[in-house]
Phi, psi and omega in degrees: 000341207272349195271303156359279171301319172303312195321297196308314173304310177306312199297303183303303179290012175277278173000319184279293185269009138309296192304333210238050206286120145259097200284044191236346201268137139275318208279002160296325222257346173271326142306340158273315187302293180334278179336295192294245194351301172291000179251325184291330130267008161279329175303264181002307197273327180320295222295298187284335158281336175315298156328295195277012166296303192276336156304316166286001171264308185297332178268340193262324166293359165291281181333294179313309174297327184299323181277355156295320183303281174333316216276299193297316161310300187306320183309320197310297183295340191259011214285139134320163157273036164259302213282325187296352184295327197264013198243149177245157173278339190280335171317288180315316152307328205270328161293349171288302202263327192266320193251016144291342183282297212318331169314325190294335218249000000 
């Protein structure tokens, strides 16, 4: 997030020094390319840690589900045959497949 927050301030001294463009200055004009260079990494670094947050949310919410998965099978198996009178297979499909995706989301 602290890369966020950097981008406008470069985007503003780019900015600054359009408006205020002297072709008599070089060493302004190697001062803008840094601003360019430091907004070019910061969007770079936003972009790849960002990514890898929602690859890491996206794998633990994978796990959980997979551990639900597990859980909800194992239960399945061990139910009597009182309680399986009182359980429907469709109960059970329906804990697999629909309010197990919500881990995904």
């Amino acid at each position: 997030e602290g890369t966020r927050v950097v981008q406008p301030i470069f985007l503003g001294k780019m900015i600054s020094y359009v408006e205020n463009y002297n072709p008599a200055k070089s060493a302004a004009l190697h001062e803008a390319y840094s601003y360019a260079a430091g907004l070019s990494t910061c969007v770079l670094v936003w972009a790849v840690l960002h990514h890898l947050y929602f690859y890491h949310i996206q794998r633990v919410g994978m796990r959980l589900r997979v551990a639900m998965c597990h859980m909800i099978y194992r239960k399945a198996l061990r139910l009597s045959s009182s309680a399986m009178g009182k359980t429907t297979t469709g109960q059970i499909v329906n804990l697999l497949s629909n309010d197990v995706n919500r881990f995904d989301q």
